[in-house]
N, C-alpha and C positions, 0 to 999 in steps of 0.2 A: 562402347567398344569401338574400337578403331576397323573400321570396314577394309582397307586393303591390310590388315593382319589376317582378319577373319578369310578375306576372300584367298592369300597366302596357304594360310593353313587346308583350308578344302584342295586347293589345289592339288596336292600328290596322290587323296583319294580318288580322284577321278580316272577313268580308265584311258587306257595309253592312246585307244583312236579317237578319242576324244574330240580334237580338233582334225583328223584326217581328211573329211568330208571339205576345209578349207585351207586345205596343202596344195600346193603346186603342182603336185606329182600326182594327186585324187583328178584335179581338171584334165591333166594331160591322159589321164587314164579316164575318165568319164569321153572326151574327144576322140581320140583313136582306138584305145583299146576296146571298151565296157559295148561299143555294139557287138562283138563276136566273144568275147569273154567274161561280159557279166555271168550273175549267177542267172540260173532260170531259164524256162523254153525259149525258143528262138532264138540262143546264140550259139552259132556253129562252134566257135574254140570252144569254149564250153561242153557241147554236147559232143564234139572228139575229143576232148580230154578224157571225159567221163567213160567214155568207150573203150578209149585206147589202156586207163586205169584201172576200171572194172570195179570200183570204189575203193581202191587204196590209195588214194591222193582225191581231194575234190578236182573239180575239173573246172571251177569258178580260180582265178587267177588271185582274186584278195582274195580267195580263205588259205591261200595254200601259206606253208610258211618254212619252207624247202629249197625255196629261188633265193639264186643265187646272183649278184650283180654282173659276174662276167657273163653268164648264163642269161638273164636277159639284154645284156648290151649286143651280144651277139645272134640274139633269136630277132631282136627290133633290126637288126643294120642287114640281117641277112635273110631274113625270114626262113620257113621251116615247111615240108608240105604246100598245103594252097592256102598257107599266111604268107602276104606281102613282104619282101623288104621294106623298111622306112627310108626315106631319104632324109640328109641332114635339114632339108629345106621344109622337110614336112613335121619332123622331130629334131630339134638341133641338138647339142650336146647339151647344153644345158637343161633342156626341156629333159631331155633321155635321163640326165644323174636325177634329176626331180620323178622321175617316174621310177626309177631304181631303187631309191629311199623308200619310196612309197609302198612300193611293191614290197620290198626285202626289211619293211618296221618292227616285224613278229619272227623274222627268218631265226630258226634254232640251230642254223649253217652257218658258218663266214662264207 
């Protein structure tokens, strides 16, 4: 059997974040975002989400699937409450569309 047919064919079963964990937009979100927004105790966006949602939205940033990309382009560059602005120097534009994608993979929104 011819192994890149085989390995072809598996391919579409595998589920969509499959390779997320090795995207662009996972590093930039592991780097700035994931200390305050991962899932789990000790990250404050997280646990003000969670507050602020009352459990109708997770308060974890990847499970949500709701974000919207102008919606995060404009929470990173302006920040919100006591989240930071980002600066282009910190996040540039290209790093931001890689964390946009990332975030917005499952979005059931345009």
């Amino acid at each position: 059997m011819n192994h890149r047919l085989f390995v072809l064919v598996l391919l579409p079963v595998l589920p969509t974040g499959a390779f997320a964990a090795d995207s662009p937009g996972h590093k930039i979100f592991d780097k700035w975002c994931a200390p305050c927004h991962a899932p789990g105790p000790g990250h404050p966006g997280t646990q003000a989400l969670d507050t602020l949602y009352h459990g109708t939205k997770p308060g974890a940033l990847e499970q949500r699937n709701d974000l919207t990309a102008p919606f995060i382009r404009t929470i990173v560059r302006q920040g919100v409450y006591s989240m930071p602005f980002f600066r282009k120097t910190e996040i540039d534009d290209a790093d931001l569309a890689s964390l946009v994608a990332y975030l917005t993979r499952s979005a059931t929104t345009p």
